[in-house]
C-alpha positions in Angstrom: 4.9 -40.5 11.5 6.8 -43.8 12.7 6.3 -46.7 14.5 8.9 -48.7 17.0 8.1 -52.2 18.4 7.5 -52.8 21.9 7.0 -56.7 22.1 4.4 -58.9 22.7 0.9 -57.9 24.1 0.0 -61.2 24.9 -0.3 -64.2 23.1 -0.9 -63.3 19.5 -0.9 -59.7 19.9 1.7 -57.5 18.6 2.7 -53.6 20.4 4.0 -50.9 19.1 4.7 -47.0 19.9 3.5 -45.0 17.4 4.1 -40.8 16.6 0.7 -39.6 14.9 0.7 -36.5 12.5 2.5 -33.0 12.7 2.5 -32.7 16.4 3.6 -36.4 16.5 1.0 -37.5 19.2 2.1 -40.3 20.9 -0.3 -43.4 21.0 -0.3 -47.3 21.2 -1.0 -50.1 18.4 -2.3 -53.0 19.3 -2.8 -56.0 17.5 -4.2 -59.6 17.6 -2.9 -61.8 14.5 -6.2 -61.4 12.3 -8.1 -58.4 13.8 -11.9 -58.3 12.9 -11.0 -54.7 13.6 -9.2 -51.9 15.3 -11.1 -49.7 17.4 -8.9 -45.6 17.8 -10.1 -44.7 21.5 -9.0 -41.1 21.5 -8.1 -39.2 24.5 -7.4 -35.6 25.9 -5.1 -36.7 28.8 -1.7 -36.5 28.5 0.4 -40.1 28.4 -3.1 -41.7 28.5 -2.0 -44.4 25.9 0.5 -45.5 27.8 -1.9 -46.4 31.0 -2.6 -49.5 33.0 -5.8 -48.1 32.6 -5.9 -48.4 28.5 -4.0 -51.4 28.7 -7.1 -53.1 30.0 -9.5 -51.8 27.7 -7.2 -52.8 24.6 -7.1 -56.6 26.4 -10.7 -56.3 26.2 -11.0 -55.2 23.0 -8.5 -58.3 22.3 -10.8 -60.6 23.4 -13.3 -60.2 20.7 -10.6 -60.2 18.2 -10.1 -56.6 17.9 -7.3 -54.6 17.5 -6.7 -51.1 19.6 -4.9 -47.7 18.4 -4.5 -45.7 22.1 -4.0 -42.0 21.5 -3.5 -38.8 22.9 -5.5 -36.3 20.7 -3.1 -33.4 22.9 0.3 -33.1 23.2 2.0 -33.2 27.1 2.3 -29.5 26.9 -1.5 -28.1 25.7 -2.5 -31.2 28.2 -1.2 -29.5 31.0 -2.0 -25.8 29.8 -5.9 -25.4 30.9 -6.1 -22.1 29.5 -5.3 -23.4 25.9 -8.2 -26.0 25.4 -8.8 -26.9 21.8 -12.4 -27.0 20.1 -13.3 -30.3 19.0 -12.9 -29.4 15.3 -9.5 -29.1 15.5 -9.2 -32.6 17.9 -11.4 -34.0 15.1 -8.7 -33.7 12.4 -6.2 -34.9 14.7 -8.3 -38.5 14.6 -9.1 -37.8 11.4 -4.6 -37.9 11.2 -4.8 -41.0 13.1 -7.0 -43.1 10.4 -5.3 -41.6 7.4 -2.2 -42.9 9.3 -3.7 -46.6 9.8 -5.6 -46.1 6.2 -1.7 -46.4 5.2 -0.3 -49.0 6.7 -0.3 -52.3 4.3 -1.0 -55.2 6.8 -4.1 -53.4 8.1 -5.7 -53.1 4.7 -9.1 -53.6 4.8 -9.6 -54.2 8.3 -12.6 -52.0 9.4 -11.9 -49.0 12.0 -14.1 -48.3 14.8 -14.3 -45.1 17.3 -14.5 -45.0 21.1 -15.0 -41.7 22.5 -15.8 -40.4 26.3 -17.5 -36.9 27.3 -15.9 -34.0 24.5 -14.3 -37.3 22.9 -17.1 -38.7 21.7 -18.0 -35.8 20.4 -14.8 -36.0 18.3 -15.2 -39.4 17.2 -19.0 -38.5 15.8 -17.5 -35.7 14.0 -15.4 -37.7 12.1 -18.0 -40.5 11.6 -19.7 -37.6 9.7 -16.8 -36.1 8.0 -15.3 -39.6 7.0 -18.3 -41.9 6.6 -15.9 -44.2 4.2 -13.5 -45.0 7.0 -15.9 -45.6 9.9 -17.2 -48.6 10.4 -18.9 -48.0 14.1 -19.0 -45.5 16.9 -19.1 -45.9 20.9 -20.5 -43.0 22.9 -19.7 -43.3 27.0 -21.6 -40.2 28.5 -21.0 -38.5 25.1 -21.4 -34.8 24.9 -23.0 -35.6 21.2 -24.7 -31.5 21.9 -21.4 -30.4 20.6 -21.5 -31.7 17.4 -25.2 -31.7 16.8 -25.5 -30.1 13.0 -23.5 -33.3 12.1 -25.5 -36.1 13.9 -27.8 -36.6 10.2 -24.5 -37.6 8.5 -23.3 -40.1 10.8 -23.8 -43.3 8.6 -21.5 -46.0 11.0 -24.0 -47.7 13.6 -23.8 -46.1 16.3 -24.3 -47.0 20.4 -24.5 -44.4 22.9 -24.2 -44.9 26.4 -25.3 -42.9 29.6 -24.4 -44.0 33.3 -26.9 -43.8 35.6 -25.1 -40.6 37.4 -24.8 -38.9 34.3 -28.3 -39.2 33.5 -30.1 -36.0 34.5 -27.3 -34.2 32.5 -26.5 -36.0 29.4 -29.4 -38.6 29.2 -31.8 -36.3 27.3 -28.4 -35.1 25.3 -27.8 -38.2 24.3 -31.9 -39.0 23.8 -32.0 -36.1 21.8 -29.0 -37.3 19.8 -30.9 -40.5 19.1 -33.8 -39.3 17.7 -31.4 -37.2 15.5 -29.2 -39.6 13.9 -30.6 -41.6 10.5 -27.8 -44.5 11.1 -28.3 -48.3 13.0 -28.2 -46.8 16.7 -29.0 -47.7 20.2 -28.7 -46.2 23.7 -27.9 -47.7 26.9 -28.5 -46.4 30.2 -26.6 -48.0 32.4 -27.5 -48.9 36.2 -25.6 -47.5 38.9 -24.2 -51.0 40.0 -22.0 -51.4 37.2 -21.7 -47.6 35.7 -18.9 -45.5 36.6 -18.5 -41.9 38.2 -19.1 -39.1 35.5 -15.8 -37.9 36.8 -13.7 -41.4 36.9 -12.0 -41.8 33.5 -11.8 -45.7 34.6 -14.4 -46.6 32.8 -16.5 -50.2 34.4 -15.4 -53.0 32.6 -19.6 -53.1 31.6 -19.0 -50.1 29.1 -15.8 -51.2 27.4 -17.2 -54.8 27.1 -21.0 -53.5 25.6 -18.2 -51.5 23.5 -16.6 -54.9 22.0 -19.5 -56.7 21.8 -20.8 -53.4 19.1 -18.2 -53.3 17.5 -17.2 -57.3 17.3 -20.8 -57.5 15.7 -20.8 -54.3 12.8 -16.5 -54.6 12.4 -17.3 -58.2 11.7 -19.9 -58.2 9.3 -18.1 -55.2 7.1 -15.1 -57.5 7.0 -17.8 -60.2 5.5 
């Protein structure tokens, strides 16, 4: 595991390149001077952390005075193998790697962690909500395939906010209903109106589902740090 500065993210902010757990996945720290909290958006894509794409979310995320870890859960290789897709389980301990690893490190000590996940990903970060309750301080569902990890949705205890866009609907709205009514934590869903939702196969997600995200997590990351 090992970090290298990058420079500034903006004013305040600090970035580095980080090497997560035995594979060494390659991600991106940011952080504002005092962060509320840091929020571990977790992706399948290969060199996703290092997009103009992420970048945007994590200035978001900045905004409400919130930290962002941006990681690839695969390596480039498996990324670009189709035939060798891994189950969520196994991407779940890869996350689970990922807050160990921030767990470690002295100047984020206490800060609160929160998960953003999209499609299979939020499937992963549920999974470790339930597996990690301790170390999970909120959970952020975009058109979450929560089906996958249903037998664990009871031992989610992080407030949790699930979100469905309007195109997504007939498939993963009563999914993510069904999820609702499963899960015992603070929890809410959002369907969101095709004028600001995205396309179920864009990973750009609307600025409207990372800032519902900041505003969740500025709110429950806030009141564990107090």
């Amino acid at each position: 595991m090992s970090a290298n500065p990058l420079g500034r993210a903006g004013t305040g902010a600090r970035q580095e390149s980080v090497r997560i757990g035995r594979q060494a996945l390659p991600g991106t720290l940011e952080l504002p001077e005092h962060p509320l909290g840091i929020v571990v958006f977790a992706n399948e894509l290969a060199a996703s952390h290092a997009s103009t794409r992420n970048a945007r979310w994590a200035k978001v995320w900045r905004s409400f005075g919130l930290g962002a870890l941006l990681l690839d859960l695969l390596t480039e290789p498996e990324a670009q193998d189709r035939r060798s897709v891994l189950g969520v389980p196994l991407l779940g301990a890869r996350l689970a790697d990922a807050l160990d690893w921030l767990e470690r490190r002295h100047e984020l000590l206490g800060v609160p962690i929160g998960l953003f996940g999209v499609g299979t990903g939020a499937a992963v970060a549920l999974l470790v909500a339930a597996r990690q309750a301790e170390s999970v301080g909120a959970v952020v569902c975009s058109d979450g395939r929560t089906d996958f990890v249903s037998a664990y949705l009871p031992r989610v205890r992080a407030p949790t906010l699930l979100l469905v866009s309007s195109q997504a609907e007939a498939t993963l709205g009563p999914i993510n209903r069904a999820a609702l009514s499963v899960l015992t934590c603070n929890k809410r869903l959002e369907t969101l109106p095709r004028a600001v939702s995205g396309d179920l196969d864009d990973s750009d997600l609307p600025d409207i589902t990372v800032s519902l995200a900041g505003h969740w997590f500025e709110r429950h990351l806030n009141r564990l740090q107090h």
